[in-house]
Backbone as CSV, one residue per row, in Angstrom:
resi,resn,N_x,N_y,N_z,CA_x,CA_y,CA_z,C_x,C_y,C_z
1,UNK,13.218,-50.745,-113.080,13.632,-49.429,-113.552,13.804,-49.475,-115.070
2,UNK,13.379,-48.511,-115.971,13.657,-48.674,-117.339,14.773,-48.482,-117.646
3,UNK,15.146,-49.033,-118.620,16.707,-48.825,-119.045,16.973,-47.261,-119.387
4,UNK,16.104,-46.514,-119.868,16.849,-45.539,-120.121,16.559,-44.335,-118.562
5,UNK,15.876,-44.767,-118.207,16.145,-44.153,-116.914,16.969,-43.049,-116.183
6,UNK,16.786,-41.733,-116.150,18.074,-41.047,-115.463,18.210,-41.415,-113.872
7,UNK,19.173,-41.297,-113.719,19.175,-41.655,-112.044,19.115,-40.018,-111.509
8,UNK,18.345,-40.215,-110.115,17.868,-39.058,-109.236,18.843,-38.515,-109.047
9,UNK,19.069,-37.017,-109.351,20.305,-35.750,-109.062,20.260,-35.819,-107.767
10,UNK,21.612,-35.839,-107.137,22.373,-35.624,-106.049,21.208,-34.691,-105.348
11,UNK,21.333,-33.248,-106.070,20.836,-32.163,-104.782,19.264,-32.272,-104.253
12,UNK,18.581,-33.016,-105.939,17.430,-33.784,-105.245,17.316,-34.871,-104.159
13,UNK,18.275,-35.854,-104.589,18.306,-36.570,-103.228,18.392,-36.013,-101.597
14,UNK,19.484,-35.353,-101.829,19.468,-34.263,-100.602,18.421,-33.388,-100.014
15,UNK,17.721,-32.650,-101.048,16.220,-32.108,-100.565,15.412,-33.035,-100.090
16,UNK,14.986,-34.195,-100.670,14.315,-35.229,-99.870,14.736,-35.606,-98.989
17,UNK,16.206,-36.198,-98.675,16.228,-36.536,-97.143,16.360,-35.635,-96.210
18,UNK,16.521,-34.217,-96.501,16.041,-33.402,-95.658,15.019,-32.988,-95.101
19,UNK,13.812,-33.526,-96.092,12.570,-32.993,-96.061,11.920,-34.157,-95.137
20,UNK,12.486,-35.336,-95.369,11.894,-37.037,-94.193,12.584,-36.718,-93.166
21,UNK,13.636,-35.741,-92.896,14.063,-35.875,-91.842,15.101,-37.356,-91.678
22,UNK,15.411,-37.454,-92.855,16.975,-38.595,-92.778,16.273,-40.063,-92.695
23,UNK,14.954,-40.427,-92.550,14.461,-41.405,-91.749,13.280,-42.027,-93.155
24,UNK,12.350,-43.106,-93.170,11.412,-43.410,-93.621,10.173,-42.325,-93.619
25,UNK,9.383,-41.871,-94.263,8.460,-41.055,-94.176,7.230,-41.583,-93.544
26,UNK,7.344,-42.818,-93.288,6.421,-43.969,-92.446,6.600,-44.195,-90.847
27,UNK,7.730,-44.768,-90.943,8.290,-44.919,-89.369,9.738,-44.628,-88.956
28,UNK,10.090,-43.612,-89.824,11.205,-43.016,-89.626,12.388,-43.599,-89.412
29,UNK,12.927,-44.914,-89.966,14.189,-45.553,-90.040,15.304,-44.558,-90.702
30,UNK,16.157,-44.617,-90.017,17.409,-44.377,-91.306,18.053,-45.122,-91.858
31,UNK,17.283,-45.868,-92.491,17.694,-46.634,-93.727,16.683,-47.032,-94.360
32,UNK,16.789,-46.381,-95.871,15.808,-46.114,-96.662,16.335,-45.622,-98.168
33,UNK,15.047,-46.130,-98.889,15.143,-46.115,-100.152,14.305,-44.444,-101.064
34,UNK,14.784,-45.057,-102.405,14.172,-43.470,-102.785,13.065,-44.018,-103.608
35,UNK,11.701,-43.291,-103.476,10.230,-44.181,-103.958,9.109,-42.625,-104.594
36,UNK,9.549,-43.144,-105.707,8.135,-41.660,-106.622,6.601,-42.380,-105.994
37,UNK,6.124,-41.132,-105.407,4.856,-41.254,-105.101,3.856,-41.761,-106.106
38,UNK,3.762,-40.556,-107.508,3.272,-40.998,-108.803,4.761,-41.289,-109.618
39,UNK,4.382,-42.786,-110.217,5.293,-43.595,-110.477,5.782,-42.713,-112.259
40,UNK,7.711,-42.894,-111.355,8.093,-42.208,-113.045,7.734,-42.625,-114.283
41,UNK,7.371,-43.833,-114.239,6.819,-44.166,-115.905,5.390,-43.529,-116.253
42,UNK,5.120,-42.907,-115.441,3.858,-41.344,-115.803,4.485,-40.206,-115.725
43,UNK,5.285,-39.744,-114.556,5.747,-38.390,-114.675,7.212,-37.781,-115.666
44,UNK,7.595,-38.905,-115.974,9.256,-38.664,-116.532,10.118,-37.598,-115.902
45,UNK,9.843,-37.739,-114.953,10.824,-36.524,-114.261,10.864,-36.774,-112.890
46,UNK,12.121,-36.581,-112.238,12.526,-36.644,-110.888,11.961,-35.155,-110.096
47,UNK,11.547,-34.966,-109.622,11.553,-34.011,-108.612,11.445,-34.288,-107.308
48,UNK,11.749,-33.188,-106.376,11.663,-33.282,-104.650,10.710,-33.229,-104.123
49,UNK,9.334,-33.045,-105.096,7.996,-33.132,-104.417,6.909,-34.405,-104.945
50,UNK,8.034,-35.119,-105.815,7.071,-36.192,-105.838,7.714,-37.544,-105.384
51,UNK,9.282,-37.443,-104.580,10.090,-38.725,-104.051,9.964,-38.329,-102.458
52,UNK,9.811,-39.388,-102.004,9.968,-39.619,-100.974,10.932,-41.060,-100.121
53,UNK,11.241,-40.724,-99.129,11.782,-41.762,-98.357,10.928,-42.900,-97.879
54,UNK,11.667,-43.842,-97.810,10.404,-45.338,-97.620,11.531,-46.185,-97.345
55,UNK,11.772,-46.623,-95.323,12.280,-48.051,-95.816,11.953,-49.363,-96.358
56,UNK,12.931,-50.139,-96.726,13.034,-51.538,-97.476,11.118,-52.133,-96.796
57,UNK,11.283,-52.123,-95.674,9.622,-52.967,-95.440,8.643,-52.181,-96.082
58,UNK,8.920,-51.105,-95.848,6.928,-49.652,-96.589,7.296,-49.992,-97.756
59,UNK,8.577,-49.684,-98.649,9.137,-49.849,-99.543,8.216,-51.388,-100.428
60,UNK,8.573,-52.264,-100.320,8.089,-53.407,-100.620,6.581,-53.173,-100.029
61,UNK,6.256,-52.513,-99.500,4.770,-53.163,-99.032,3.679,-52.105,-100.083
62,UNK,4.328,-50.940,-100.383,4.017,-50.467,-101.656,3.679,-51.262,-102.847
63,UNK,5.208,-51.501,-103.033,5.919,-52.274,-104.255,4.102,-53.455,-104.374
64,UNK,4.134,-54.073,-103.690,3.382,-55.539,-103.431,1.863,-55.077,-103.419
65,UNK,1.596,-53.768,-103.115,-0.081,-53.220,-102.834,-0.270,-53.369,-102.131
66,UNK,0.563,-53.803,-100.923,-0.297,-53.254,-99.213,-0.542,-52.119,-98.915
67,UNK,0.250,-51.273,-99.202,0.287,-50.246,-98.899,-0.187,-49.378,-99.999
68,UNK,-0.957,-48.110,-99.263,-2.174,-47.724,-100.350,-1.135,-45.923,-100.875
69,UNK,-1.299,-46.089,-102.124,-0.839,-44.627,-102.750,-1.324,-43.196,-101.639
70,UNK,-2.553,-43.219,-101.065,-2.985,-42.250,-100.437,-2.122,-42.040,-99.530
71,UNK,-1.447,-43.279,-98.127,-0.851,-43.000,-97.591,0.268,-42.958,-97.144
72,UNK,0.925,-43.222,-98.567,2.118,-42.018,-99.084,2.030,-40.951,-99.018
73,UNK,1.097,-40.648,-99.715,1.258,-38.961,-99.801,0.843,-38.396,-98.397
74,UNK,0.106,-39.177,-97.695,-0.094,-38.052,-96.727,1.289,-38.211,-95.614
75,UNK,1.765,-39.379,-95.705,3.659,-39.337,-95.083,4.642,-38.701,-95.680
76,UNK,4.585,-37.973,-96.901,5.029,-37.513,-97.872,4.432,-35.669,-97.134
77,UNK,3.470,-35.465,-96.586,2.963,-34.232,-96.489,3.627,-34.023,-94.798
78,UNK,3.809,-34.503,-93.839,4.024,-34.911,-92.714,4.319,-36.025,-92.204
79,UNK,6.315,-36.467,-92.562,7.169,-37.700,-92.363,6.937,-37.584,-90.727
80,UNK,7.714,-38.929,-90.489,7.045,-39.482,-89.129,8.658,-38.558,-88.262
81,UNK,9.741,-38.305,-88.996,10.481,-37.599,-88.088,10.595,-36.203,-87.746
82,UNK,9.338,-35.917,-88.609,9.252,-34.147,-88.433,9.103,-33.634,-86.976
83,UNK,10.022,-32.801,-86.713,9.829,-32.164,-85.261,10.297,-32.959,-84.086
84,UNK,11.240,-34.153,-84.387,11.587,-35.131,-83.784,13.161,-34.533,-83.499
85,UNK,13.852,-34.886,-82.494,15.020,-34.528,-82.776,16.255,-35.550,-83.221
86,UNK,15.326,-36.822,-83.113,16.190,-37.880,-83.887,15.544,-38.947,-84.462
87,UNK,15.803,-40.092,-85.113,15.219,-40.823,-85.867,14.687,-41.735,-84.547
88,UNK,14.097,-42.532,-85.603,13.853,-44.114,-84.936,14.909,-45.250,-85.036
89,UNK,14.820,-46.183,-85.058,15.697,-46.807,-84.957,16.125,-47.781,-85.938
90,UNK,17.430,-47.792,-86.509,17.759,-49.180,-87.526,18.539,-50.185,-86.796
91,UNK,18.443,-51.237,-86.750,18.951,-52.827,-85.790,20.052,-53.087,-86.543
92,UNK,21.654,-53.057,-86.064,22.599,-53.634,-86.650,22.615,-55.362,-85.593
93,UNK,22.767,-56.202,-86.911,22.654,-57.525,-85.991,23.932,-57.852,-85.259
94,UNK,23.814,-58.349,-84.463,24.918,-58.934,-83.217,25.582,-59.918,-84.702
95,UNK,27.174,-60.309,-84.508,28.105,-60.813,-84.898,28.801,-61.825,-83.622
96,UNK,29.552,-62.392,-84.363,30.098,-63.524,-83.795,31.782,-63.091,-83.714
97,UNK,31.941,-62.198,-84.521,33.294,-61.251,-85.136,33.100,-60.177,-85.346
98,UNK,34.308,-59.345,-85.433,34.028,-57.857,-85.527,35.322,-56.835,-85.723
99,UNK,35.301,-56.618,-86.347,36.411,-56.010,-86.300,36.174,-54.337,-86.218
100,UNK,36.963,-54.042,-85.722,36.856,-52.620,-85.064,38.331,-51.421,-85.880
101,UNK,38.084,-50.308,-86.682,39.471,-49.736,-87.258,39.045,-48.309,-87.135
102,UNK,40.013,-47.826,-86.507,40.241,-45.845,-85.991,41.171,-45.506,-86.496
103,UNK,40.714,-45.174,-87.460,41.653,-44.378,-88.390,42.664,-45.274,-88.888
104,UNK,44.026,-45.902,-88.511,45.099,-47.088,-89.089,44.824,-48.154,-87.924
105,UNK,44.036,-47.389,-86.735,44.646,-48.368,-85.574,43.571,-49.341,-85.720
106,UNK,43.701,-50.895,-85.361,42.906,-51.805,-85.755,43.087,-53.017,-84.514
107,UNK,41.585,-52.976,-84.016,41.297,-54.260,-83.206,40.144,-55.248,-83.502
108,UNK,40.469,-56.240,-82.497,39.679,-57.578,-83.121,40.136,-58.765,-82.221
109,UNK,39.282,-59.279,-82.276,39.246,-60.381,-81.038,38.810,-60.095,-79.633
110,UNK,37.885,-61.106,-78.796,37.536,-60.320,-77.442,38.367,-62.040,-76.391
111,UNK,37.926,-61.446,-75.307,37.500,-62.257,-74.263,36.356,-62.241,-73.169
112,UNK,35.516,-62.804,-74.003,34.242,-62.893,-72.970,34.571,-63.348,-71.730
113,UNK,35.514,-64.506,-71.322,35.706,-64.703,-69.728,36.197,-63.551,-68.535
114,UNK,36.582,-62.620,-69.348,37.490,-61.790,-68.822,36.318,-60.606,-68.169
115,UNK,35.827,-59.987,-69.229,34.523,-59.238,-69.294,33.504,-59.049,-70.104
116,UNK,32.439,-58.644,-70.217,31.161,-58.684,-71.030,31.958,-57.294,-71.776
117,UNK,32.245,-56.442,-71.142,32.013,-54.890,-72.081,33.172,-54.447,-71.973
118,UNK,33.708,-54.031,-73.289,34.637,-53.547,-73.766,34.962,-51.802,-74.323
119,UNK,35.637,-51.055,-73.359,35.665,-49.996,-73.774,36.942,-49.159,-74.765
120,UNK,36.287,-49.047,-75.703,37.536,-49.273,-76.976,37.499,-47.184,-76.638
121,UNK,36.941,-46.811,-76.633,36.829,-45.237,-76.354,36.007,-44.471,-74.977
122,UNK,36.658,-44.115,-74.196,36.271,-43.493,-72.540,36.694,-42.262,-73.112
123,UNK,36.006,-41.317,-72.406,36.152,-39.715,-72.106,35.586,-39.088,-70.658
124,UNK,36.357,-38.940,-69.725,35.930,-38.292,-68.416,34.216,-39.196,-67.689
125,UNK,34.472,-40.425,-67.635,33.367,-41.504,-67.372,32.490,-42.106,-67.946
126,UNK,32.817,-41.756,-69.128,31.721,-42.095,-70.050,32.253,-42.761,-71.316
127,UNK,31.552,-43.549,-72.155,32.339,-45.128,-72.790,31.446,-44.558,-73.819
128,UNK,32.225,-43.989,-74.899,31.870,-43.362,-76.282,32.299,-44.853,-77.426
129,UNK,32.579,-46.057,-77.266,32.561,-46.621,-77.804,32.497,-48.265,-76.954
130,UNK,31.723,-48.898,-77.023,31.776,-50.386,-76.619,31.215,-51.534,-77.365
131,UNK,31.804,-52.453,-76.805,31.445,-53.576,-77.326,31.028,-54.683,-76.618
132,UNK,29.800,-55.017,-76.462,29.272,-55.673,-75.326,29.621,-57.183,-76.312
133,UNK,29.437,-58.317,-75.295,30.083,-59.930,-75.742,28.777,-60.275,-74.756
134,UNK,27.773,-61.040,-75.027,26.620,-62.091,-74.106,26.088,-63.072,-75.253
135,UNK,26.597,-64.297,-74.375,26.321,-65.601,-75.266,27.273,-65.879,-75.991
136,UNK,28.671,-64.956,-76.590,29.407,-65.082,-77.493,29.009,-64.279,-78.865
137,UNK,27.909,-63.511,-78.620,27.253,-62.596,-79.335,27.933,-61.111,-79.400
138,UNK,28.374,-60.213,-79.820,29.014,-59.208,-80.417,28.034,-57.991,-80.470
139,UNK,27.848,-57.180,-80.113,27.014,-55.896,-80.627,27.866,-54.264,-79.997
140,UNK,27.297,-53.747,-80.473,28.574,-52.402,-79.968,27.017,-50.798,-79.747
141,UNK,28.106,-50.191,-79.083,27.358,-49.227,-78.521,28.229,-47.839,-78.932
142,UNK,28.038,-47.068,-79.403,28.533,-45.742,-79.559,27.691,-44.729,-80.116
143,UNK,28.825,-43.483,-79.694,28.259,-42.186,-79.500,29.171,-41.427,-80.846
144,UNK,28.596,-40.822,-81.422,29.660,-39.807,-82.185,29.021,-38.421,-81.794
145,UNK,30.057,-37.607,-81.829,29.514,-36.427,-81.833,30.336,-35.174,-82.902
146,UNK,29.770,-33.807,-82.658,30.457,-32.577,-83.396,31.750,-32.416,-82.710
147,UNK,32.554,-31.365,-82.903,33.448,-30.801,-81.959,32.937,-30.170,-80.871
148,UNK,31.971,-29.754,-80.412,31.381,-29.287,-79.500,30.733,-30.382,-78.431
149,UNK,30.612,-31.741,-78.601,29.538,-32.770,-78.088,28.346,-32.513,-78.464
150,UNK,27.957,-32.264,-79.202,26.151,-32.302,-79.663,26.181,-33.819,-80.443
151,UNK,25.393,-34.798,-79.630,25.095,-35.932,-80.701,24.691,-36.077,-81.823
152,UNK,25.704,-36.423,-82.899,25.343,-36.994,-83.848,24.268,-38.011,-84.402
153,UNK,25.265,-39.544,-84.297,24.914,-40.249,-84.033,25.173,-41.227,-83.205
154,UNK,24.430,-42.262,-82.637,24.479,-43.129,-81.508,23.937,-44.217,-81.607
155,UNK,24.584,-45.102,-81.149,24.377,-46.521,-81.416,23.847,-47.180,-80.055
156,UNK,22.708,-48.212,-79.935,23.164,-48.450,-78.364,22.761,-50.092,-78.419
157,UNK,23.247,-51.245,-77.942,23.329,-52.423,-78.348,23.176,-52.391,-79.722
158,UNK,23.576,-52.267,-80.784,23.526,-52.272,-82.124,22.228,-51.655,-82.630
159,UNK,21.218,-50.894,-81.978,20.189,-50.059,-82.222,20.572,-48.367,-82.369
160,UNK,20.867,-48.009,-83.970,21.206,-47.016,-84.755,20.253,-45.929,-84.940
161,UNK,20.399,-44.598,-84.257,19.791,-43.938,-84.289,20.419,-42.507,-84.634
162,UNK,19.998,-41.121,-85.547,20.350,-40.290,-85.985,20.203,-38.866,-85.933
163,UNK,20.832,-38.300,-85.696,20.056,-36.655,-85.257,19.372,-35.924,-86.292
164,UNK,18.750,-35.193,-86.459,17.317,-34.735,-87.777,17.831,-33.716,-88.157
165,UNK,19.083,-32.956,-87.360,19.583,-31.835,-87.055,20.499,-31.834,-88.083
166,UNK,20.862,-32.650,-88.244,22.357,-32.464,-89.720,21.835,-32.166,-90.968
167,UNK,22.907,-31.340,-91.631,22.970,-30.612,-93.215,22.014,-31.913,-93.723
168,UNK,23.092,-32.801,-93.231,22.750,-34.235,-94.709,23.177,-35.704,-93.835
169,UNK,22.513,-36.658,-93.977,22.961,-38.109,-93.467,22.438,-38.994,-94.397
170,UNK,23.611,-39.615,-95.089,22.831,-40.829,-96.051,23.670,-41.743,-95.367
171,UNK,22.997,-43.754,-95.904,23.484,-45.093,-95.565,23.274,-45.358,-96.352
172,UNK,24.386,-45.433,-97.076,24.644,-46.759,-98.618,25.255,-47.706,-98.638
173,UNK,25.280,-48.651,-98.632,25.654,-50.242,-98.858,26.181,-49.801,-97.164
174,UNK,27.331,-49.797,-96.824,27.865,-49.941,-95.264,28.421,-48.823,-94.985
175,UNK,28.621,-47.550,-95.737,28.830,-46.303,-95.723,28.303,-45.453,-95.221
176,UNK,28.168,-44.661,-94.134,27.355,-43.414,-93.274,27.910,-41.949,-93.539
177,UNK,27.367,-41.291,-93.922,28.158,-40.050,-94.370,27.130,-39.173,-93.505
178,UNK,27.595,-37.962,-92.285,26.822,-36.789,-92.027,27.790,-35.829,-92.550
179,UNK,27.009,-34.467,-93.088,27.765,-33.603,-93.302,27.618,-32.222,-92.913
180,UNK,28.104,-31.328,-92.561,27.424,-30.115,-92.078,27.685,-29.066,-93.170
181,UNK,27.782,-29.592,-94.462,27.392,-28.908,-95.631,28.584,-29.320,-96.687
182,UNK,28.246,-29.012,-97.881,28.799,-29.321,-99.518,30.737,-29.644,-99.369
183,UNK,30.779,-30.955,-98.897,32.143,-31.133,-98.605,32.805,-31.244,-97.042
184,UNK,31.887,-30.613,-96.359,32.493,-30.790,-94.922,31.613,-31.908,-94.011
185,UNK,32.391,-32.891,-94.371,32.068,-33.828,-93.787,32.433,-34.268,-92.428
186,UNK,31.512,-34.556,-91.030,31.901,-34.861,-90.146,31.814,-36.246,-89.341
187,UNK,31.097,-37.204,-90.296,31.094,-38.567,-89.924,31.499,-39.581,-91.403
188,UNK,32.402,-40.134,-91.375,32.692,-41.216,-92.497,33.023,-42.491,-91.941
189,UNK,32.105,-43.116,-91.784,31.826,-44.516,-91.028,31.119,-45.871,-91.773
190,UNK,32.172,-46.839,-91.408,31.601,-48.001,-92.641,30.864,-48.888,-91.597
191,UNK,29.995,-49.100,-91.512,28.658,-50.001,-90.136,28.419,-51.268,-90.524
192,UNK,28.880,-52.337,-90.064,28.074,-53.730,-90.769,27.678,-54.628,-89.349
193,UNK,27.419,-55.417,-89.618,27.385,-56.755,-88.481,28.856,-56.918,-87.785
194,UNK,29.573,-56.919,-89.202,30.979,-57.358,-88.530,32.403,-56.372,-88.735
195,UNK,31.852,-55.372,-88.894,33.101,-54.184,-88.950,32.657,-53.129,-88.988
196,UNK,33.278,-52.148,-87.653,32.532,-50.663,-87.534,34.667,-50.146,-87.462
197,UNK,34.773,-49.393,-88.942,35.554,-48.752,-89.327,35.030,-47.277,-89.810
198,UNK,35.993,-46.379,-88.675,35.544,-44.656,-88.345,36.944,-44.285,-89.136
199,UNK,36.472,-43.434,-90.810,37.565,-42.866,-91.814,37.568,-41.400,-90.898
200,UNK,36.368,-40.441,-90.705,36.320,-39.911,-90.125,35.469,-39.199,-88.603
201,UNK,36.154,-39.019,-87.898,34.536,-38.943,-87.017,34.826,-38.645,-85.145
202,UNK,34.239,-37.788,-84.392,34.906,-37.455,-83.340,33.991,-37.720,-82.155
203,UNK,34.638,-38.051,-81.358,34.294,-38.524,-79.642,34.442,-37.834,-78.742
204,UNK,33.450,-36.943,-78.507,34.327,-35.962,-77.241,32.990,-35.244,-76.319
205,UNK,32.897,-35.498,-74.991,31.676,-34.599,-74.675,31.819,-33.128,-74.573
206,UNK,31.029,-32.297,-73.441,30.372,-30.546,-73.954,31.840,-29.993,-73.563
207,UNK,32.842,-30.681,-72.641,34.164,-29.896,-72.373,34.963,-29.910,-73.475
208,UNK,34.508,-30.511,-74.529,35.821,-30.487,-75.764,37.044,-31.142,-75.207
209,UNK,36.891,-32.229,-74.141,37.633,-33.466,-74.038,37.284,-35.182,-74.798
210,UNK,38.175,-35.493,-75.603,38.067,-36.799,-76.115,38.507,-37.311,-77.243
211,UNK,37.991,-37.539,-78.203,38.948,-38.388,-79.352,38.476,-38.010,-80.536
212,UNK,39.568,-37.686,-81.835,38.713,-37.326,-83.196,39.786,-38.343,-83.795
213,UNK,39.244,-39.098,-85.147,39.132,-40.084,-86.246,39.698,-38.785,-87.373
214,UNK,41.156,-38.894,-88.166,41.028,-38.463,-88.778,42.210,-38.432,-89.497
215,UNK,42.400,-38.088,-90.874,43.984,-38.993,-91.409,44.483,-39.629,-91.147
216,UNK,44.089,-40.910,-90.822,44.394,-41.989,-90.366,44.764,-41.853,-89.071
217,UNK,44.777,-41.243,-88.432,45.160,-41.183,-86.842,43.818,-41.079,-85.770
218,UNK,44.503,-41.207,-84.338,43.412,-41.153,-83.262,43.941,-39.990,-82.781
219,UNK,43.270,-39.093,-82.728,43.699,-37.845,-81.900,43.066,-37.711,-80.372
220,UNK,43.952,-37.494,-79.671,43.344,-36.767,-78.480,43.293,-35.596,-77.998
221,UNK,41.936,-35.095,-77.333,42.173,-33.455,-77.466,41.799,-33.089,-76.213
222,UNK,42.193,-32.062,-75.386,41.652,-31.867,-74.039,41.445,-30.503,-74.062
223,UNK,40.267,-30.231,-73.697,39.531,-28.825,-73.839,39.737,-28.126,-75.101
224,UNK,39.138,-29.166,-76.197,40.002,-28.955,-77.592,41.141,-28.183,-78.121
225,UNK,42.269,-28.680,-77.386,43.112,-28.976,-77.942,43.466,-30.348,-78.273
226,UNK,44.234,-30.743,-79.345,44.960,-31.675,-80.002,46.094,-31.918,-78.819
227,UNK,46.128,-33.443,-78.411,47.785,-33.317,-77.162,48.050,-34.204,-77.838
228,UNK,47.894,-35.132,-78.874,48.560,-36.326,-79.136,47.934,-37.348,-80.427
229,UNK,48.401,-38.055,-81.279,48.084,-39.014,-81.810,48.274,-40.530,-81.537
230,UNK,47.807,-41.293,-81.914,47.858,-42.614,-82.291,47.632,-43.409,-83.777
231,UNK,48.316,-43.876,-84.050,48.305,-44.805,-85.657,49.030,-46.032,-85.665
232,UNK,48.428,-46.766,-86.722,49.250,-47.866,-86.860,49.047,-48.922,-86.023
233,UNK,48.288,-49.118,-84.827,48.495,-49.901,-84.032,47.857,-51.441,-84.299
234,UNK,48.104,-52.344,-83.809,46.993,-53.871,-83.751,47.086,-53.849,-82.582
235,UNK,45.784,-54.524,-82.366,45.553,-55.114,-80.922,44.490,-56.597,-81.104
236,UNK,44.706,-57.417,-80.658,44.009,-59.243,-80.572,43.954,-59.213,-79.193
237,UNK,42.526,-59.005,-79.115,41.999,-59.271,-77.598,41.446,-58.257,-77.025
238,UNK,41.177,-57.180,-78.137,40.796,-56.047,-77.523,41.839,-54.894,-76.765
239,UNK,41.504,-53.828,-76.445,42.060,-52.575,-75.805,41.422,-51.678,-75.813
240,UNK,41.896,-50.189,-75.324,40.900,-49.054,-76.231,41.715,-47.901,-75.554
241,UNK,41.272,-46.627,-75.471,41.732,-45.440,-75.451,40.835,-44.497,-74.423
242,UNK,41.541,-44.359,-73.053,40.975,-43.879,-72.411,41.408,-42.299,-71.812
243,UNK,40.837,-41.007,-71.820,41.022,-39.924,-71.565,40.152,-39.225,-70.189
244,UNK,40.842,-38.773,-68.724,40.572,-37.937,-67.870,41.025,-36.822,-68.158
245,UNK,40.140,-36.034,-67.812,40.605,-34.402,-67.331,40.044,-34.082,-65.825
246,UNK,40.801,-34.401,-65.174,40.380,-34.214,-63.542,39.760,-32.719,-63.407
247,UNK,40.382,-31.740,-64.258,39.695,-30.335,-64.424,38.239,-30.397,-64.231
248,UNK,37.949,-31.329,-66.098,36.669,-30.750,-66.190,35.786,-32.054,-65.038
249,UNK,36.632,-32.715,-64.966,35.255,-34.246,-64.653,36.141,-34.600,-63.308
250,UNK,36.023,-33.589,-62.029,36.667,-34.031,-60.776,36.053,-35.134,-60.202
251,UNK,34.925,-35.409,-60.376,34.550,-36.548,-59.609,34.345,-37.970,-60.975
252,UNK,34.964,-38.225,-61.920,34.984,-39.145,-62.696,35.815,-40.296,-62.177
253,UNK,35.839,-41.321,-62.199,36.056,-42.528,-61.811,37.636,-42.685,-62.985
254,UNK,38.341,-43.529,-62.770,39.286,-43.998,-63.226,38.294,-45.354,-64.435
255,UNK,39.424,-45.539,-65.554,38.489,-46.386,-66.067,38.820,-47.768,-65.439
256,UNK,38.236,-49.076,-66.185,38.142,-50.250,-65.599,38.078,-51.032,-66.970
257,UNK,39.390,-51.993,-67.129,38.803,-52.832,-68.045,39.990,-52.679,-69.290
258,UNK,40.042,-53.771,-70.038,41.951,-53.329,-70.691,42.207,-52.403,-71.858
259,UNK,42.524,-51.136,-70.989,43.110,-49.727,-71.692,43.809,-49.972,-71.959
260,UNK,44.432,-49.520,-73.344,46.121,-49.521,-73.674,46.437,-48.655,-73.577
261,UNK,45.892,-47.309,-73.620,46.375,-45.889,-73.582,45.354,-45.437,-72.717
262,UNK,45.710,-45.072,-71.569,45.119,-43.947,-70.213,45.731,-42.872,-70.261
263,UNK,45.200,-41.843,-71.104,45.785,-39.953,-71.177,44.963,-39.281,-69.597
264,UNK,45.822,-38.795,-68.888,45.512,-38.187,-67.617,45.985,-36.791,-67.796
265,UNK,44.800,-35.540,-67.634,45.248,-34.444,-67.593,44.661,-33.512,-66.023
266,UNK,45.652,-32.827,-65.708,44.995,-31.994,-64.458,44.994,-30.690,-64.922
């Protein structure tokens, strides 16, 4: 990059990853870099019709001349997530450790003898947050969603995938931001190998039963309403937070597996 270089304006960035659809303009990762088609040391100027999205591999394979200028532009004319309703996939690697933080409340440590899968977040049968243990290997599975349950994003053995549907979704260094416009942010999530910490961000399926991330607390909400918080807590060895509504989910199963908090509503 030249030194005097301006760095790419915010709302440009934003038009482009709206325009890739959040993803690589190649094979649609969400996680990706920002790449001038015709290179700025000819155009001197940033614009939204000559950057495109490219992950780290197209990215470099550019960079190196594998990859030919033409077909850029024609991924640049028609990204690989257009008309898709979610990305492809980015691989968070399995860990050996992990630490897990909702809002103040903070866990860490498992027991694989005990069980493989760990449900740190249940809602009416369904495990909006886990953490599977095979081999002594670590990987996690979750769901975020809106206040309504429309998926966000979703994780499933550490395979990260994104809805095309949001205002805005960027991944910077370990930071995930979706937003459903200029300030209203509905996912603030730090993602690594070894720590998935939710600043903000909500769990709940289409009944508006389940869990929202937010001033430092765990909220629980049943048929959205708010019935309760949680903060502050530790847990070594795992736990998690489990919510029925016999209402909406009469035939849902009780959960299985070490809850610290079971909210039961009829």
């Amino acid at each position: 990059m030249a030194e005097n270089r301006p760095a790419i304006p915010e709302p440009i960035k934003r038009e482009v990853r709206k325009q890739c659809g959040f993803g690589c303009a190649i094979c649609g990762m969400p996680f990706f870099q920002y790449d001038h088609v015709e290179e700025y040391s000819e155009v001197k100027e940033h614009t939204a019709e000559n950057i495109v999205l490219l992950c780290p591999n197209h990215h470099a394979a550019k960079t190196t001349k594998k990859l030919s200028k033409e077909r850029i532009i024609e991924a640049k004319r028609s990204p690989f997530n257009t008309n898709k309703l979610h990305t492809t996939s980015f691989k968070i690697e399995p860990s050996k450790e992990l630490l897990t933080i909702l809002g103040s409340n903070m866990l860490t440590g498992w027991r694989p003898e005990e069980m493989n899968d760990y449900y740190l977040i249940w809602v009416n049968g369904v495990s909006f947050f886990t953490i599977h243990c095979e081999d002594g290997w670590l990987t996690i599975s979750v769901i975020v969603t809106d206040s309504s349950g429309n998926i966000l994003l979703s994780v499933k053995r550490g395979e990260l995938i994104v809805s095309t549907d949001a205002w805005d979704y960027i991944y910077e260094g370990e930071n995930i931001k979706i937003r459903a416009g200029l300030g209203e942010i509905l996912l603030d999530l730090n993602l690594s190998d070894k720590k998935v910490e939710v600043i903000r961000g909500t769990f709940c399926d289409s009944n508006k039963d389940g869990f929202i991330v937010t001033d430092g607390s765990l909220r629980n909400i049943c048929e959205g309403n708010v019935q309760g918080t949680s903060s502050g807590n530790r847990s070594y060895g795992m736990g998690g937070w489990a919510l029925l509504n016999s209402k909406s989910a009469p035939d849902a199963p009780e959960p299985n597996g070490p809850i610290t908090v079971f909210l039961k509503y009829r």
